[in-house]
DSSP file (Angstrom, degrees, kcal/mol; ACC not computed):
  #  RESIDUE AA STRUCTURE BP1 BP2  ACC     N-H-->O    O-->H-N    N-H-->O    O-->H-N    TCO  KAPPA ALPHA  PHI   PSI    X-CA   Y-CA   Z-CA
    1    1 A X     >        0   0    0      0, 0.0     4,-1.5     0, 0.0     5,-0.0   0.000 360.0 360.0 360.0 -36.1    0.0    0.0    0.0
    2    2 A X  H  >  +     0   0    0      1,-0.2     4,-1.0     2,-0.2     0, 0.0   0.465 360.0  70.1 -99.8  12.5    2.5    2.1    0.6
    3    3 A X  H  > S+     0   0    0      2,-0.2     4,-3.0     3,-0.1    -1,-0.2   0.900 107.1  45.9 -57.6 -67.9    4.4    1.4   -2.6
    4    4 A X  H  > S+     0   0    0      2,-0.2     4,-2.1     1,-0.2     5,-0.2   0.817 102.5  58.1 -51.3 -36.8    1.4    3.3   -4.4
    5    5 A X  H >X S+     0   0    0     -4,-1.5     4,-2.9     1,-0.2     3,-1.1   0.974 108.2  48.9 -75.5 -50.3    1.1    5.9   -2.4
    6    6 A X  H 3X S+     0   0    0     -4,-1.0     4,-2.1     1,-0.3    -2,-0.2   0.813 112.6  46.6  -4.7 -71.8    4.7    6.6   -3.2
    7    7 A X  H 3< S+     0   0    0     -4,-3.0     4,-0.4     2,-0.2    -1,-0.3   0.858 107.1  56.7 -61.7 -27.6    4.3    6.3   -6.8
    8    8 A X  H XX S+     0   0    0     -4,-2.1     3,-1.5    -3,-1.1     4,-0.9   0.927 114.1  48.4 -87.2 -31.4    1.1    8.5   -6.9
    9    9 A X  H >X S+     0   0    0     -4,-2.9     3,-2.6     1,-0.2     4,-2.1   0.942 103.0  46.9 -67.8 -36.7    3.0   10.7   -5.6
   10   10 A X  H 3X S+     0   0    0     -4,-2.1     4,-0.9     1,-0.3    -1,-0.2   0.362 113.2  55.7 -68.1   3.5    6.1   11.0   -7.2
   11   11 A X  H <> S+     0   0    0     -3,-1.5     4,-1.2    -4,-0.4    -1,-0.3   0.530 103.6  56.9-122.4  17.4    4.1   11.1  -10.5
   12   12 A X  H <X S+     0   0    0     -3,-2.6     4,-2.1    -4,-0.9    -2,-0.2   0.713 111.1  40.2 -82.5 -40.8    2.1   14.0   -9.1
   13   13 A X  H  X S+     0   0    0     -4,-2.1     4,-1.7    -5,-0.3    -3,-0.1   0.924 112.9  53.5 -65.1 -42.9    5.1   16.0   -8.5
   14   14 A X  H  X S+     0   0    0     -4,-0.9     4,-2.1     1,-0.2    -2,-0.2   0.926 111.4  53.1 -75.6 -59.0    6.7   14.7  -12.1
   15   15 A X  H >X S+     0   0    0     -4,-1.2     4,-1.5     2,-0.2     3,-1.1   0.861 110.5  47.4 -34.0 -63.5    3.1   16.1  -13.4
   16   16 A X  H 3X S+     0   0    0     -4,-2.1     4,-1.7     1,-0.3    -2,-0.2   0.663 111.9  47.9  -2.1 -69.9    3.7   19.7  -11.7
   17   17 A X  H 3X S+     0   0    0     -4,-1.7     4,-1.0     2,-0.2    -1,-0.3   0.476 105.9  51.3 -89.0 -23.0    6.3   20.0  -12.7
   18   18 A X  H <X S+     0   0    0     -4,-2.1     4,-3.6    -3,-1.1     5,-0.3   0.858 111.7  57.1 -42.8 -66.1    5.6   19.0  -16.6
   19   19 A X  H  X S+     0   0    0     -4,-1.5     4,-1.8     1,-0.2    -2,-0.2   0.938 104.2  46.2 -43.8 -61.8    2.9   21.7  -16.3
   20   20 A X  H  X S+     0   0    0     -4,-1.7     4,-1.6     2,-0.2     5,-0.3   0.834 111.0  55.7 -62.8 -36.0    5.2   24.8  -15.2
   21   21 A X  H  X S+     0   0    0     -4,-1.0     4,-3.6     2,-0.2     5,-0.3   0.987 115.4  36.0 -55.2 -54.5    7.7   23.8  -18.0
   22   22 A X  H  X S+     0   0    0     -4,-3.6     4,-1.1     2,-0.2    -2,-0.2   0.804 114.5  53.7 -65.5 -20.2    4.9   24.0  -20.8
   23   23 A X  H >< S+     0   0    0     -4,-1.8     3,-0.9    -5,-0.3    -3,-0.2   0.934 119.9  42.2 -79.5 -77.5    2.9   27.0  -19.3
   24   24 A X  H >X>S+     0   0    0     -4,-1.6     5,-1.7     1,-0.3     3,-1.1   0.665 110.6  46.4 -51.4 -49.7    6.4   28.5  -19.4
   25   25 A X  H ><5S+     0   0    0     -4,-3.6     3,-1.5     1,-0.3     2,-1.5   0.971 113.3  51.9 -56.8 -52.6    7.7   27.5  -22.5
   26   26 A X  T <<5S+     0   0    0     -4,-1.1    -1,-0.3    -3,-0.9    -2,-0.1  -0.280 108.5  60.6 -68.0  49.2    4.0   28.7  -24.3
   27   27 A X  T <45S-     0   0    0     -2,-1.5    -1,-0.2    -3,-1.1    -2,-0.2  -0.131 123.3-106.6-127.4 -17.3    4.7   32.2  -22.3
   28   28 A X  T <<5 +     0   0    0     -3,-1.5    -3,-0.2    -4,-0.6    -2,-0.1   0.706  62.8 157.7  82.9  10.3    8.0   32.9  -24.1
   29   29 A X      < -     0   0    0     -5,-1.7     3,-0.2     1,-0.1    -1,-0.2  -0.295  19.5-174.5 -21.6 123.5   10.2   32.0  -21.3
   30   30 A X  S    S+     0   0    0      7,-1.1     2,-0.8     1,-0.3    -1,-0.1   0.803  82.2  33.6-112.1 -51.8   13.7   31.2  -22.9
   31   31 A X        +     0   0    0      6,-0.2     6,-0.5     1,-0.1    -1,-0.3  -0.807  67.8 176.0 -85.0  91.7   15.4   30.1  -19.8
   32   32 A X  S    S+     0   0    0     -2,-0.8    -1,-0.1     1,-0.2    -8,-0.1   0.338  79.7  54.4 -92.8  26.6   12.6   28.3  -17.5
   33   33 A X  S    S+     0   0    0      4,-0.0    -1,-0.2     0, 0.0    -2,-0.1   0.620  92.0  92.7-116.3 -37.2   15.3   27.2  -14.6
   34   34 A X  S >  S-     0   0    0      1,-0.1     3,-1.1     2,-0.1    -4,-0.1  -0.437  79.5-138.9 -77.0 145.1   16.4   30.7  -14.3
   35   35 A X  T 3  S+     0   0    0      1,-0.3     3,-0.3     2,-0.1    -1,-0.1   0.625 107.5  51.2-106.3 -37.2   14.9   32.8  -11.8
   36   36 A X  T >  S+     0   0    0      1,-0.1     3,-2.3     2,-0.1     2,-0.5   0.549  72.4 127.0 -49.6 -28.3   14.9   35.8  -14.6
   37   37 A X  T <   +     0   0    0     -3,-1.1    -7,-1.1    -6,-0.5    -6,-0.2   0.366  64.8  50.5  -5.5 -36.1   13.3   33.5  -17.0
   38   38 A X  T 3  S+     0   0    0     -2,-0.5    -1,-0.4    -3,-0.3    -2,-0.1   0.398 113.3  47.1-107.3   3.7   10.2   36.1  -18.0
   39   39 A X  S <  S+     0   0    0     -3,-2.3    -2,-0.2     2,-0.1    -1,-0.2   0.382  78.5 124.9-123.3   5.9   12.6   39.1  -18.8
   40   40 A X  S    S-     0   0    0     -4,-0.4     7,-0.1     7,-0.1    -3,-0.0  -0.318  71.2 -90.5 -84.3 180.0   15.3   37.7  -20.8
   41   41 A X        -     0   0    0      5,-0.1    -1,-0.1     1,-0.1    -2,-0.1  -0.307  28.1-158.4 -76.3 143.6   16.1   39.2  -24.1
   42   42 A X  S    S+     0   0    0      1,-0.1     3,-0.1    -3,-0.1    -1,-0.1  -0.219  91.5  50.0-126.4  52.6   14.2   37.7  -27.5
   43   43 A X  S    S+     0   0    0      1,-0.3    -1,-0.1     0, 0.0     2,-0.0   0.115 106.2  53.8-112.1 -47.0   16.7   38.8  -29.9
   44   44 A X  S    S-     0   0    0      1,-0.1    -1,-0.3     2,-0.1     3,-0.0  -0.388  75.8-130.6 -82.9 175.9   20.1   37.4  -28.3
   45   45 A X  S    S+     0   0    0     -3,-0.1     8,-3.1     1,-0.1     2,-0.4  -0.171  83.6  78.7-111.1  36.1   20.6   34.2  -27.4
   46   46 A X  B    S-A   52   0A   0      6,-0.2     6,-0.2     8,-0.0    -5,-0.1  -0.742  73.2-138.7-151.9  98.9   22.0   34.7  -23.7
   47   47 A X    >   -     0   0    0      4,-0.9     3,-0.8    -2,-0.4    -7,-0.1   0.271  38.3 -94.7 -53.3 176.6   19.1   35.4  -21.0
   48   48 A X  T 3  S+     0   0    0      1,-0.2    -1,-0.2     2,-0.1    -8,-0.1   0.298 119.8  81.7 -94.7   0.3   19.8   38.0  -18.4
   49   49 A X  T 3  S-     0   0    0      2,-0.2    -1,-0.2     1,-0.1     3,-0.1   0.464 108.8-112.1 -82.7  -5.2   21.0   34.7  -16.3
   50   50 A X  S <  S+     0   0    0     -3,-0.8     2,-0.3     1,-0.3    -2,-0.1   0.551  81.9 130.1  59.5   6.6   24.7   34.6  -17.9
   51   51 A X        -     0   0    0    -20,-0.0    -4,-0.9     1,-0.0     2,-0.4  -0.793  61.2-136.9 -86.0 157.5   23.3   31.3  -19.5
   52   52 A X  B     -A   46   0A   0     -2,-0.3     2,-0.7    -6,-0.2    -6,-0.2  -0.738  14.7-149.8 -99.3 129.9   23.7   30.8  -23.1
   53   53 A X              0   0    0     -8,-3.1   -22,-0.1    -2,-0.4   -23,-0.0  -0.786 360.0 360.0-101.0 133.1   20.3   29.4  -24.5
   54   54 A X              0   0    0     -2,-0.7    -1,-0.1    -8,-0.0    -8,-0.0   0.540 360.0 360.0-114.2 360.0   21.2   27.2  -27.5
């Protein structure tokens, strides 16, 4: 029993977290790990995080 409950959870979190990647990505997000994510630049390719989005 508690095998399941385990998995339904861990595929609730794996959902979540699926969701906030696509709402982001469909928002124009270029960097969705970075904490800047909704402000970076849509001409360059290098987010206001110092990562380089390839």
């Amino acid at each position: 029993m508690t095998d399941i409950i385990v998995l339904a959870v861990v595929i609730v979190i794996v959902g979540c977290a699926s969701a906030y990647i696509y709402k982001a990505k469909k928002s124009g997000a270029r960097c969705v790990g970075c904490s800047h994510a909704g402000s970076c630049g849509r001409s360059g390719n290098e987010c206001s995080c110092g990562t380089e989005n390839k």
